[in-house]
C-alpha positions as CSV (number, residue, x, y, z in Angstrom):
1,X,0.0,0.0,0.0
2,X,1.0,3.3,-0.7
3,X,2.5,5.6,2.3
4,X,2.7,2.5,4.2
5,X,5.4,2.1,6.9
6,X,5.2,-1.2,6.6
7,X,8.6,-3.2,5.7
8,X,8.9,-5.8,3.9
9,X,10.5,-8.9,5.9
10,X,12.7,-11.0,3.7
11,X,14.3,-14.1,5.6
12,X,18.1,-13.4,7.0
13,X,21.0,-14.1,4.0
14,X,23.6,-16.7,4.9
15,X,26.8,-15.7,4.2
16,X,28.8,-18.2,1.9
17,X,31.2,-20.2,4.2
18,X,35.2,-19.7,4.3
19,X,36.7,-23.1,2.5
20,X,38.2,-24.6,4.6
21,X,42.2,-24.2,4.1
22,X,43.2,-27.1,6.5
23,X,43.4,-29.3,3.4
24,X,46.1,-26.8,1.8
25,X,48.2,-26.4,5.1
26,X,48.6,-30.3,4.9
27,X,49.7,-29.6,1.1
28,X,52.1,-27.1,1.5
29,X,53.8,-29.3,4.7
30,X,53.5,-33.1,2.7
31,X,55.8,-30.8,-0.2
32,X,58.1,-28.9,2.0
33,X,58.7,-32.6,3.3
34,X,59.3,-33.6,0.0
35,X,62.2,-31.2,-0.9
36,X,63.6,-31.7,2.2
37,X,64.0,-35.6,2.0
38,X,65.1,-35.0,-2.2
39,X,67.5,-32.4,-1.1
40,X,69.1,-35.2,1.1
41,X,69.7,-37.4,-1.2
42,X,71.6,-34.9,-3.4
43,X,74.6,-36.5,-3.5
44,X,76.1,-33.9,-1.8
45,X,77.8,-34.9,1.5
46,X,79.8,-33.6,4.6
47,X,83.5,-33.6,4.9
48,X,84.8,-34.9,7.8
49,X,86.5,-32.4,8.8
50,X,88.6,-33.9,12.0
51,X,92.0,-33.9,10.9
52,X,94.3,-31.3,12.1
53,X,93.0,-27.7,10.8
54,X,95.6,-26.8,8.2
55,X,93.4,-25.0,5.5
56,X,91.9,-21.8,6.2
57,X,90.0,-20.4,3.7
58,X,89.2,-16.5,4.0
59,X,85.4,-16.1,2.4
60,X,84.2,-12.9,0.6
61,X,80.9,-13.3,-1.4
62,X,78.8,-10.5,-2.9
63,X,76.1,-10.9,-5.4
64,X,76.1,-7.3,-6.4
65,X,72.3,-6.7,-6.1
66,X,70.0,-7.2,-3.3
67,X,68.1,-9.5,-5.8
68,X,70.6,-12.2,-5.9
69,X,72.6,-14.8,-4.3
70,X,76.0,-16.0,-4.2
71,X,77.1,-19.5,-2.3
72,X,80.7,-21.1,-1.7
73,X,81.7,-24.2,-1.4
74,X,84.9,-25.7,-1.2
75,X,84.7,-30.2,-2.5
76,X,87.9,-32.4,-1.3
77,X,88.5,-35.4,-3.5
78,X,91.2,-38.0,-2.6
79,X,93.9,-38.2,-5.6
80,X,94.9,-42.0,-5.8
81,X,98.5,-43.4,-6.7
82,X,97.1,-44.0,-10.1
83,X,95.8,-40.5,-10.1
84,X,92.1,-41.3,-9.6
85,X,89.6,-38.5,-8.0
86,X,87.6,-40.2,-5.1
87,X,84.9,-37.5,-3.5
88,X,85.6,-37.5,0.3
89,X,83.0,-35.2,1.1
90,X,81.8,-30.6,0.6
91,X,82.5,-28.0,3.2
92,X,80.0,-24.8,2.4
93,X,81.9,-21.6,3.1
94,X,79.3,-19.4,4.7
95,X,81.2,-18.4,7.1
96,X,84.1,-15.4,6.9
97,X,86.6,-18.0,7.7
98,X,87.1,-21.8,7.7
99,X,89.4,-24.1,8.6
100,X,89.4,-27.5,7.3
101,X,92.0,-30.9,7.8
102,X,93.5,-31.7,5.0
103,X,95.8,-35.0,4.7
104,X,99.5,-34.2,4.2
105,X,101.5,-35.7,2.3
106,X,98.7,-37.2,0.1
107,X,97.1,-35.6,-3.1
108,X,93.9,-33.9,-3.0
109,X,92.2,-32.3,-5.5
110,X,89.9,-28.8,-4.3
111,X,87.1,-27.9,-6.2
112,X,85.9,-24.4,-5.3
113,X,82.1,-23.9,-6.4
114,X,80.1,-20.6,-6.7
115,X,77.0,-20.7,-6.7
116,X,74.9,-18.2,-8.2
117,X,71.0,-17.5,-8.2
118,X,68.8,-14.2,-8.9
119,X,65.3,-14.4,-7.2
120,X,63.4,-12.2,-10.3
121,X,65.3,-13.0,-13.5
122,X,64.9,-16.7,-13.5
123,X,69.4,-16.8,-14.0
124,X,71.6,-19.3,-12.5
125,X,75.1,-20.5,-13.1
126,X,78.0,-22.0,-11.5
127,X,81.6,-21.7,-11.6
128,X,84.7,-23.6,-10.6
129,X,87.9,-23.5,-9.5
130,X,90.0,-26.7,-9.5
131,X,93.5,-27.2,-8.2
132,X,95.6,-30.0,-7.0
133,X,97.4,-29.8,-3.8
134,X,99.5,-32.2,-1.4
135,X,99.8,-30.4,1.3
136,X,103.4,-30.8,3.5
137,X,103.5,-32.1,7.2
138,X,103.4,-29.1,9.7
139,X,102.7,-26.3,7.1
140,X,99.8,-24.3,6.8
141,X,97.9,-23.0,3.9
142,X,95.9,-19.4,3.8
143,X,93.5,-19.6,0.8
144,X,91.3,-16.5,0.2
145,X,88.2,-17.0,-1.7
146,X,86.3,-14.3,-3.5
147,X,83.1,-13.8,-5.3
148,X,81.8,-10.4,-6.1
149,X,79.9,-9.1,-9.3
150,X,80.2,-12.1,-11.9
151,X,83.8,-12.0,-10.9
152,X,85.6,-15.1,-8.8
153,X,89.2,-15.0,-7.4
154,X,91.0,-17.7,-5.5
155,X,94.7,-17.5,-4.3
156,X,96.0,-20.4,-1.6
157,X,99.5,-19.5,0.2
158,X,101.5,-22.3,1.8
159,X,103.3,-20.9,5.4
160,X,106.2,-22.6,6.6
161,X,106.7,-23.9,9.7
162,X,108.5,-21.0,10.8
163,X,105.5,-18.9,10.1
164,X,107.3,-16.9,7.4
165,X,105.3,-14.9,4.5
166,X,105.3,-18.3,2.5
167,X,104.5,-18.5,-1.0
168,X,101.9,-18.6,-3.3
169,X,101.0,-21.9,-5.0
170,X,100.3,-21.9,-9.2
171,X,97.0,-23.6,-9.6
172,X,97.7,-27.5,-10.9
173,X,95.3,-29.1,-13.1
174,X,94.9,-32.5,-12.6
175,X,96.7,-33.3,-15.8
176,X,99.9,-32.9,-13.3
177,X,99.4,-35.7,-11.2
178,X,99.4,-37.8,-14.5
179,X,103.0,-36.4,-15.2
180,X,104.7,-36.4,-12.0
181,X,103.3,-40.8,-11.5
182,X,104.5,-41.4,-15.4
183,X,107.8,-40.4,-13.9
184,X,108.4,-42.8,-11.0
């Protein structure tokens, strides 16, 4: 009717429920789990690192751009008497400074990795640095280990006994362990 202050009732509106999300929670764990146990079984494993500390690597990593990431690791593989590379184990170099055992008087073969990742750009890469090195009883060896803009730098002194200024080793492919055994 007209001029009527009557109101019109209409029943109460439910409001649509909230999905429930406890079924994507359980997701997002069961896959973190996932990656977890896959980046386990990487292949990637732990030096033992309890001989006596006569490496010590000095770290300096920098990406360039807030963006991006830059990881160091240093891999020690045994060098056999017939010159064969056995993988002993990975240190990661995340900290400034790190001191690792290696066996004197026996062949080793370093393989420096960076690592590189940028978060927007969808760009990785990796670069290496290989030497050989038989490190002498009761000497110690100051490596310094650099990464900064695209760039990588690694220089390993060996120090005396005496703690003198020591000298800096030429990087030795592992080509030279070939030549030095054909020569026994």
């Amino acid at each position: 009717m007209p001029g009527s202050d009557e109101m019109t009732r209409f029943p109460p509106r439910r409001l649509p429920e909230k999905p429930r999300t406890y079924g994507r929670h359980v997701g997002v764990i069961l896959l973190f789990c996932a990656a977890s146990i896959l980046s386990a079984c990487s292949g990637i494993k732990t030096y033992e690192n309890h001989l006596n500390k006569n490496l010590h690597i000095h770290t300096v990593t920098d990406s360039g751009s807030w963006f991006s990431r830059v990881r160091a690791a240093v891999d020690i593989q045994r060098v056999g008497e017939d010159c064969a590379i056995d993988y002993e184990g990975t240190v990661q170099l995340t900290e400034p400074v790190t001191e690792i055992g290696i066996p004197p008087d026996r062949g080793s073969y370093l393989v420096f990795v960076f690592s590189s990742s940028s978060f927007f750009s969808n760009r990785s890469g990796t670069i290496t640095y290989e030497t050989l090195m038989k490190p002498r009883p009761h000497h110690h060896y100051d490596a310094a280990v650099s990464y900064k803009n695209d760039l990588y730098h690694v220089v390993i002194r060996e120090i005396r006994p005496d703690r003198s200024a020591g000298r800096e080793l030429d990087r030795q492919a592992l080509s030279a362990c070939r030549s030095s055994s054909g020569r026994k």
